[in-house]
N, C-alpha and C positions, 0 to 999 in steps of 0.2 A: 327751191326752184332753180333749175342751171336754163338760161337762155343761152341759145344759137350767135355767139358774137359776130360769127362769118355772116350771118342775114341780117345784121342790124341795120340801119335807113339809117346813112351817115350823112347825108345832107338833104335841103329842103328842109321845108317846116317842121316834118316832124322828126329832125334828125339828132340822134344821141349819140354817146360814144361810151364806151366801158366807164368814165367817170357815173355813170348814171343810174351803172348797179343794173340793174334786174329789171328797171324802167327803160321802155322803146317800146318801138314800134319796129318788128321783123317782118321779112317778104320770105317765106318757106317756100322753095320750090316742092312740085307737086310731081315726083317722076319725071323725066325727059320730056313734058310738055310745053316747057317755056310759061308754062304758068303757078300763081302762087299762090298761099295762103294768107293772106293779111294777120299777124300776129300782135296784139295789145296786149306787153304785157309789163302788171306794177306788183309792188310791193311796198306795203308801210303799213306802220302800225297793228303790226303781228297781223296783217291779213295780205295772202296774194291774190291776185287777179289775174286772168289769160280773157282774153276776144280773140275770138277768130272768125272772120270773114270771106268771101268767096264774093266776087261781081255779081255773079249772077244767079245764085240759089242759097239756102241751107244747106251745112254742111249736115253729112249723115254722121250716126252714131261713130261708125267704124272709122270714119277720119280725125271724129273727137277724139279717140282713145289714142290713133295715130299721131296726133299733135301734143297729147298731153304725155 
């Protein structure tokens, strides 16, 4: 897994820094709309994990494959 260090949530609660590995929580801008993907993403014990979220809907297939 390589995460986006440049989108990482470096302060507030759920904020991490490169110490943390592969563990954060990222905001992926979505195109020139000022808006963003909520990215959750871990790793341990030989399994990875991604969340990704949107305010106000399900994301569609096509932006799944976009984020992973």
């Amino acid at each position: 897994m390589n995460v986006p260090n440049q989108c990482r949530v470096r302060s507030g609660r759920l904020a991490s820094d490169e110490s943390f590995g592969n563990n954060g929580v990222f905001y992926i801008p979505i195109g020139i709309s000022g808006k963003y993907y909520t990215v959750v993403a871990s790793d341990g014990m030989g399994w990875e994990h991604v969340s990704v979220s949107l305010p106000s809907r399900a994301l569609t297939w096509e932006e799944m494959c976009k984020i992973k």
